[in-house]
N, C-alpha and C positions, 0 to 999 in steps of 0.2 A: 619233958616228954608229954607231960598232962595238955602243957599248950597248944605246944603244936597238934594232937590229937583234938582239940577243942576248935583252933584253926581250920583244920580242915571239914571235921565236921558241920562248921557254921559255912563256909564256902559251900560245901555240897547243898546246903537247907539252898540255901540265897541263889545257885545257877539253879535248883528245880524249880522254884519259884518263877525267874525269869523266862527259863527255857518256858514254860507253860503259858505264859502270856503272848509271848511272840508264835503261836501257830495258828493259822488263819483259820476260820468257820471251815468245818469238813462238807457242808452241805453245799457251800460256795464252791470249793474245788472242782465238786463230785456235776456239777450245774456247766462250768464252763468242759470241765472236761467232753461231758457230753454235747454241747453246742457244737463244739471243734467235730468230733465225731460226724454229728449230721450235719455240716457243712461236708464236710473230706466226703462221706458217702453221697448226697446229693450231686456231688461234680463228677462221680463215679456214673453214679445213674443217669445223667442230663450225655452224659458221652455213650452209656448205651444206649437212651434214645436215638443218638444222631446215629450212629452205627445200623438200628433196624429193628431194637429188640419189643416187643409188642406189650406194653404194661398192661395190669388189671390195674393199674390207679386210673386208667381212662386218657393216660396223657399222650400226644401226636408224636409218631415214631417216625424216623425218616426209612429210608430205601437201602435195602441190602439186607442179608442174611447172615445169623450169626451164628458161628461154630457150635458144639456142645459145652465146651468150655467155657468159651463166654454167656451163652445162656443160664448155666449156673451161676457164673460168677453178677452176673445182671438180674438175677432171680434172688440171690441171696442180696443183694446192696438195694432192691424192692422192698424187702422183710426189714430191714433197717429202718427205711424210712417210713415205713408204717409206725416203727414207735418213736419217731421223729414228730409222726402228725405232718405230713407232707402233702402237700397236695400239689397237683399239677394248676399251673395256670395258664386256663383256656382264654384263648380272645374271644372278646365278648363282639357279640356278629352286632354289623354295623347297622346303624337303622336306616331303614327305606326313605329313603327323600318323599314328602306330601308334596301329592300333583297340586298345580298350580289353578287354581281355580278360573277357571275361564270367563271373560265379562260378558 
């Protein structure tokens, strides 16, 4: 009876051991999980632009008008992306062609 009680108890020391080596960085998880996030919201937000909804990040909204519902829900997936660090990208205006100097 001694042994087997000695058995098991060295089993238990040995899988807590292992089990604690095999679990990944929690900081690493917590980093992708959140990327995945502002991705998913980002594709949320770029479809209510094209829909019409009018951002305060300054970014070009297309034509139409959106319900009350969708204006929440396009208001709140804005808020997301501010703690994303998101920014819209504007095209940068083309430059003027230099007149050609006349001889």
């Amino acid at each position: 009876m001694k042994v087997f009680l000695v058995i098991v108890v060295v089993l238990s020391i040995i899988t807590l051991i292992e089990g604690k080596k095999e679990k990944p960085d929690k900081e690493a998880r917590k980093a992708a999980k959140a990327a995945k996030k502002c991705t998913k919201n980002i594709k949320k937000f770029e479809a209510c632009l094209k829909k019409g909804y009018q951002s305060k990040l300054g970014c070009e909204a297309g034509d139409g008008e959106l319900s009350k519902k969708d204006l929440k829900k396009c208001g709140k997936a804005e808020k997301k992306l501010k703690k994303c660090d998101f920014t819209c990208s504007k095209p940068e205006p083309e430059p003027e062609p230099e007149p050609e100097p006349e001889p």
